[in-house]
N, C-alpha and C positions, 0 to 999 in steps of 0.2 A: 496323573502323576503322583508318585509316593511322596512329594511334599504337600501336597494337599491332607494329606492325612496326618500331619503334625498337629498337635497343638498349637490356636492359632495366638501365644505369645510368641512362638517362638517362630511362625510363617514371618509374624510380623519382625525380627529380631534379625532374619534372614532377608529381607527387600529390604531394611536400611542399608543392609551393605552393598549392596546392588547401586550401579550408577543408573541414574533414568534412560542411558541408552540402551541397557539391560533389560530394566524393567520392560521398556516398550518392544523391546523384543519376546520374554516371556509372556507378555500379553496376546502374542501371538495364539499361545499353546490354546484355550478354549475361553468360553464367556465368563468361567466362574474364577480363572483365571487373572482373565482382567477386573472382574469386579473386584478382586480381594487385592489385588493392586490399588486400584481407584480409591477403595476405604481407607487402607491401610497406609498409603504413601502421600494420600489427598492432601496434606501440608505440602511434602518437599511438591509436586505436581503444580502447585499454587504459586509455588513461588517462582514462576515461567508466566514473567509479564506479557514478551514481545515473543516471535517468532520469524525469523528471516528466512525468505527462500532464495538465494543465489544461484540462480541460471548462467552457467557458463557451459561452453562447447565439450558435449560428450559426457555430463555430469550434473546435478543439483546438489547443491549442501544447503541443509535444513537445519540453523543453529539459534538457540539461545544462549549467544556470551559462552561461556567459559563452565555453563549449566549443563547444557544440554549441543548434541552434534551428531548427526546423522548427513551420511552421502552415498544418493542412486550415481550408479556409473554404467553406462552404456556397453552393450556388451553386442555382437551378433548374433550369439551361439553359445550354448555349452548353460542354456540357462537350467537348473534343478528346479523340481515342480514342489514349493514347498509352502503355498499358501499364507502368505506374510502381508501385512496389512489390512488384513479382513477381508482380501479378494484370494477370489476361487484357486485352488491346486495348479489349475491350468493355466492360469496368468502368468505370462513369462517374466516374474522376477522374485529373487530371493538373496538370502543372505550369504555373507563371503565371507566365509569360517575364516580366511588367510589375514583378517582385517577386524580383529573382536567382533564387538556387536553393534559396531559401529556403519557397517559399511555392506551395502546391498549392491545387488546388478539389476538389469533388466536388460528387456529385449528392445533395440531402440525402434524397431518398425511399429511397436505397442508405446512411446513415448510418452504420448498425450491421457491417454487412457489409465496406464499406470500412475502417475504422475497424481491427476484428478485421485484416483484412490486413496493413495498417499495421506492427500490432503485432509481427504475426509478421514480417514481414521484415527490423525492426529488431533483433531478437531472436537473427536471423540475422545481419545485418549487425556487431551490437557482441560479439557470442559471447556466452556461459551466464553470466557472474561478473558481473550488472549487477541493482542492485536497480532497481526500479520501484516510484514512487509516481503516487497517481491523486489529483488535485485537484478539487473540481466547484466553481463558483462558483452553481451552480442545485441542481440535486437527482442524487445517484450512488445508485444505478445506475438509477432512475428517468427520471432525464434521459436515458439513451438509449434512446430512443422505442422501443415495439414490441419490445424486446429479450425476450426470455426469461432465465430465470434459469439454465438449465443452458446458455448461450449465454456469458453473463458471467462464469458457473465457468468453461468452456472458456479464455475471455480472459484470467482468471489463470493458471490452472492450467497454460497452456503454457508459463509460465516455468518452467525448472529452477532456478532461485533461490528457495528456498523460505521466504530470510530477509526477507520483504514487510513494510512500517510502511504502515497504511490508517487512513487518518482517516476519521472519516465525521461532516460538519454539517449534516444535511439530512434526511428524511424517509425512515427504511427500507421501503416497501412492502411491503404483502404477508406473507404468513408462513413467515418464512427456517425451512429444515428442517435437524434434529440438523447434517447436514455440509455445511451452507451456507459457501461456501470464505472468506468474511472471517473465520469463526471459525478457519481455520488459521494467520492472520499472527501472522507472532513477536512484531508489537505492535499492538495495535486501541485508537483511540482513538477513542470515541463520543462526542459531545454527545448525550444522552439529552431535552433538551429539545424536540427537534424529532421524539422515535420515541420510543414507549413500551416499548422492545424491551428495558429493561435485566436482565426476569428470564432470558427467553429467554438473551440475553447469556451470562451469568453463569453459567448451566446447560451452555450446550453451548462455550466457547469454549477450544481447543487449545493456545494458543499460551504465550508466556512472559511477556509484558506489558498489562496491561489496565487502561484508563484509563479511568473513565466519570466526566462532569462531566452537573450538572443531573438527577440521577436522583428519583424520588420512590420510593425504599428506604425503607421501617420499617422500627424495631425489629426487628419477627415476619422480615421477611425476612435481613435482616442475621444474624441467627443462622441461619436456615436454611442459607443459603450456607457460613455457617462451620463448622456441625455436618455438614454435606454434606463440605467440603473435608477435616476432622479423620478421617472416614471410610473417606477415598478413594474416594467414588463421585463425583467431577467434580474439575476443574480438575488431574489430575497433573502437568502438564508447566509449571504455574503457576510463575510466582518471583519478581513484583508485580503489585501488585491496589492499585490506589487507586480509591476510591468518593468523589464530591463528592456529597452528599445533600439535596434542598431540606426534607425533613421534619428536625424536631431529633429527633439520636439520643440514645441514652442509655448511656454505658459501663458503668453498673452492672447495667443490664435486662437489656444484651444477653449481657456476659459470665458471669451468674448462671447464663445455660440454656447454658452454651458450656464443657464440660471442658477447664479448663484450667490452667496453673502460674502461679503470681505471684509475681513474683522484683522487686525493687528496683535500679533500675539507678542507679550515681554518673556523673555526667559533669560536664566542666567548662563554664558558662555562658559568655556573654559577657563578663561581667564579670573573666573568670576564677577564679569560683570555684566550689567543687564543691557540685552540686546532686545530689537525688534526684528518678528519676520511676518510675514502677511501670509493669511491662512483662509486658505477656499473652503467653504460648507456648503454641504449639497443637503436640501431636505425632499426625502422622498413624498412625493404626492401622496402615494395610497396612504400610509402611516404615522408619516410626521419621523419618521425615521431619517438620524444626521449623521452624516459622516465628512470628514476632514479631507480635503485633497492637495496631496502636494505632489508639483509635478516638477522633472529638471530639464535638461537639454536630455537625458538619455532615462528616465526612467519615469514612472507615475507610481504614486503612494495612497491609495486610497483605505482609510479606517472607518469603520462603522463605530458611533461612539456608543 
């Protein structure tokens, strides 16, 4: 292209005025391309913390805030062969002039396929320090048709950012195995009401924060987990666990089968003045590792200190 052969003040002088949804569209045109994006814009580029992918029917929008916005829209037919996200000519998706450069199509029988690519050429294009969140308005990972599951591993897992927050409000299919890759995000937050998955959960999940709303946890289980975590045979890398419970629990039942210390805690109310409440400490065997449990009629609170 004839701007390649500019003086590169004034290449660079020309991508400031450019919005990143631009850029990342020029980035298409060849490598030397994007490289001189990449140097030249490597601040604004930077300053793209998070990355959202919203899954709803017929459509993704890939946005950072008010920074950054891109949206694939499903299309049948009528796709142009124009080589855009670093996949081949013949990949049925490209860009929709009618829509700046904001707004691409694909071919939706290639869905899953395009989609993956996507990913990875973003991933490239904003470098390794970017967390990604995945939204579904329908059903994840479910909703993308025909997918396989070590397909959808692959789609996280090619991030080097391993500090992931995945929500999930929707229907988990199937029977996720010990290292099903949402058990490794540093935070999982389940609606348990729509997937019965919460023992599963609880059994095999890696990471540091775990939030489950809507679960139907008993009593029997609720100890299990905690006599399991006191152990050390699950949850080490644990350091909050909140449980929302639709059966009523019972603090005396559960913590009678649960070794553990009962110490009185004083703290100052609303009111400002000094109240007592009684505070359960679990020490884990292999470590010496303490954590605080506080449990209600409908919920468990468990901190690692």
């Amino acid at each position: 292209m004839q701007v390649l052969s500019f003086p590169l003040v004034i290449i660079r002088e020309i991508f400031a005025n450019f919005k990143l949804e631009e850029l990342l569209f020029l980035s298409f045109c060849s490598k030397r391309f994007k490289y001189l994006i990449q140097s030249m814009q490597g601040h604004r580029l930077k300053t793209i913390k998070a990355i959202t992918y919203d899954f709803s029917v017929g459509k993704v929008c890939i946005s950072a805030g008010a920074l950054f916005n891109v949206t694939l829209k499903e299309v049948n037919d009528g796709i142009r062969q124009m080589g855009v996200f670093g996949m081949s000519v013949e990949t049925p998706c490209c860009w929709n002039p009618l829509d700046c450069h904001s707004s691409y199509e694909y071919n939706k029988n290639k869905r899953d396929y395009i989609i993956q690519g996507v990913h990875s050429y973003i991933q490239q294009f904003f470098g390794p320090s970017i967390w990604y969140r995945v939204v579904s308005k329908d059903v994840l990972p479910t909703s993308l048709e025909n997918i396989e599951r070590k397909e959808l591993e692959a789609c996280f897992e090619n991030s080097p950012n391993q500090n992931t927050n995945i929500e999930l409000g929707g229907p988990l299919a199937g029977n996720p195995c010990s290292n099903f890759v949402i058990y490794k995000a540093d935070f999982l937050n389940v609606d348990c009401s729509w997937t019965r998955k919460e023992n599963e959960i609880l059994r095999h999940f890696k990471g540091k924060r775990l939030r489950l709303t809507n679960t139907f946890l008993p009593n029997s289980e609720v100890i299990e987990f905690l006599n399991a975590w006191k152990s050390g045979q699950i949850s080490k890398t644990l350091k909050i666990l909140f449980i929302h419970s639709l059966f009523d629990l019972n603090e005396d039942e559960i913590m009678d089968k649960v070794d553990h210390i009962k110490r009185n805690i004083r703290y100052r109310n609303r009111e400002n003045e000094i109240a007592t409440t009684t505070g359960h400490y679990l020490i884990r065997e292999s470590d010496g590792e303490k954590a605080i449990v506080t449990i209600t009629q409908v919920s468990v609170l468990l901190i690692v200190l």
